[in-house]
N, C-alpha and C positions, 0 to 999 in steps of 0.2 A: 971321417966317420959321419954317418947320416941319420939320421931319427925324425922327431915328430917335437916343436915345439909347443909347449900348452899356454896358453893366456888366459886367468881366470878375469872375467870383468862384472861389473856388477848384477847381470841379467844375464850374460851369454859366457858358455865356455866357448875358446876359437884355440881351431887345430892347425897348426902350418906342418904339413909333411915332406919328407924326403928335402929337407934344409942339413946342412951344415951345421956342426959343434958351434964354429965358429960365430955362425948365424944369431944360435941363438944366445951366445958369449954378449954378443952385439947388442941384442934387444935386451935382455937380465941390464945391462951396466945400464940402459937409461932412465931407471927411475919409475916411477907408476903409470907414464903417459908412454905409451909406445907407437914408436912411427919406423916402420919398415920397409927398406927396399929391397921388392920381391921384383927379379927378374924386369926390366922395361916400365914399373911404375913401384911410385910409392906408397904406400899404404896406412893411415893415420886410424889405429887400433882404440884410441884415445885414453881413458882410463884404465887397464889392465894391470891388475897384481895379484899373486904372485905369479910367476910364469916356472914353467915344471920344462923336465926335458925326457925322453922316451927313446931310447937307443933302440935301433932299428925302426921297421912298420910297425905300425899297431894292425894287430885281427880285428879287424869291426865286427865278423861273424861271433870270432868268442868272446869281445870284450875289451879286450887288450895285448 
């Protein structure tokens, strides 16, 4: 199953889409500080809480 992972952080919200449950199983269990491996690099998100999860695409046209 695929969706859309959310990361609230303190200035920015950040979208990871079409990720794996799995994925974002992965990034939830580490804690406030998240570091992600997207595909050939890692990715150091650094402070990030809480993180949401969005089954399926999101519509950017309508919102969600």
């Amino acid at each position: 199953m695929k969706g859309t992972a959310i990361l609230f952080q303190e200035r920015n919200i950040t979208f990871i889409e079409d990720v794996e449950h799995s994925f974002y199983e992965e990034i939830k269990e580490q804690g406030d500080f998240r570091t992600c491996k997207i595909p050939n690099q890692t990715v150091d998100f650094g402070f990030a809480s809480p993180v949401f999860w969005h089954e399926d695409e999101i519509d950017w046209d309508y919102g969600y």
